[in-house]
N, C-alpha and C positions, 0 to 999 in steps of 0.2 A: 450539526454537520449533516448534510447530505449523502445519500447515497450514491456511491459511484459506480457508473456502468466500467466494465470491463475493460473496454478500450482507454477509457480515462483511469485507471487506476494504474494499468501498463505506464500509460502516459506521465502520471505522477511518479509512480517510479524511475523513471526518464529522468525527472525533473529534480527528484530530490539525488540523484545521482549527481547530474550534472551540476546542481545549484543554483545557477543560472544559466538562462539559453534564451536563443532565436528560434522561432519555428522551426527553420532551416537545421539549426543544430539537433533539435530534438527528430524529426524526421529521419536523419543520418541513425540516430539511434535507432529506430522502431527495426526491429528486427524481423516479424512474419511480415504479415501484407502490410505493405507500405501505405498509406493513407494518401489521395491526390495534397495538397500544399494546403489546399483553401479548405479542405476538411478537416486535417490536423488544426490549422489557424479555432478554427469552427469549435472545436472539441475542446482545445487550450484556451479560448475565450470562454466556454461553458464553466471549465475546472475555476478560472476568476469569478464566473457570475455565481457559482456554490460557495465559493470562500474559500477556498484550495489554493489560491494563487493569486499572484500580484506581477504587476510589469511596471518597468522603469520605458520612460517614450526616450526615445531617439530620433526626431523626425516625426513620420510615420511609421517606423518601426519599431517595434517593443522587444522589450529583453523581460522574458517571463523568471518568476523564482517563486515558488514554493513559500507559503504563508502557514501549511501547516505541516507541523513535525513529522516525520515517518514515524517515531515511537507513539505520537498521541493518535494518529490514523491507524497503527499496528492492535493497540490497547482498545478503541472502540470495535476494531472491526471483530478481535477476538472476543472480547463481551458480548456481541449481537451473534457471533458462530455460537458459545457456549448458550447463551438463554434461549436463541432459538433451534437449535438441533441436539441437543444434551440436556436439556433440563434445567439449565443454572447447575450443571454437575460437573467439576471437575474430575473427581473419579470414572464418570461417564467419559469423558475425554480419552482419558488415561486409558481405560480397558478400550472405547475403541479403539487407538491406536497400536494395542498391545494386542488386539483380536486379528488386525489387518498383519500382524508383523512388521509394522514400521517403526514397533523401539523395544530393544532387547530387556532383558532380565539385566544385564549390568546396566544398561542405561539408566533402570528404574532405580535401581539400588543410589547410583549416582543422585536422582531428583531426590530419594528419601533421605539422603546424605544432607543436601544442601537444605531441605526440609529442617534438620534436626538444627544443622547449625546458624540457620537464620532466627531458631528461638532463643 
C-alpha cells in the first residue's frame, strides 16, 4: 500500500463514509477548502491508481467505492506512527500520550483492564 498525501486520505475517509459516490457527491463532503471538480476527479482517480479504490462506469461516469478497509488502512498507518516515531514502543505511545494529558489515569487503568482480560 502506498502512501497517502493528506488531501487523499481526507478524501478516503469521504469515501469509506459514504461507500459509494460520484465525484459530485464526495465534493459535497469535503468540508475546508473545496477542491475545483476536475482536481478532486484528479486526486480520486490517483486513490484508484494506488489501489485505494475502485469505480463501477455509468456511461462516462464512475461511481467511486473504496477497495481498502478503514480498519486494515487504520492498522498500517498505526504500525508505520509506532516503528517510525516511538521506536516499535508501545509503552513509548502510552507515556506520550499520558505526558501530553490526552488519557487519564482511569483511562489507563481501563487499557490494563482489558489488557488482563484478553489473556
Amino acid at each position: 500500500m502506498q502512501k497517502l498525501t493528506n488531501k487523499e486520505e481526507e478524501i478516503m475517509h469521504i469515501l469509506w463514509r459514504l461507500e459509494k459516490a460520484f465525484v459530485k457527491d464526495v465534493l459535497a463532503e469535503v468540508k475546508d477548502e473545496q477542491p475545483h471538480y476536475n482536481t478532486l476527479s484528479t486526486i480520486i482517480r490517483n486513490l484508484e491508481e494506488k489501489g485505494y479504490v475502485a469505480h463501477l462506469a455509468y456511461g462516462k461516469t464512475h461511481q467511486y467505492y473504496p477497495i481498502v478497509a478503514k480498519e486494515d488502512y487504520k492498522k498500517r498507518f498505526m504500525t508505520n506512527a509506532i516503528e517510525n516515531y516511538f521506536n516499535n514502543s508501545y509503552k513509548n505511545v502510552v507515556s506520550f500520550f499520558a505526558k501530553e494529558e490526552k488519557i487519564s489515569a482511569d483511562e489507563l487503568r481501563e487499557i490494563i483492564d482489558l489488557i488482563e482480560k484478553s489473556k
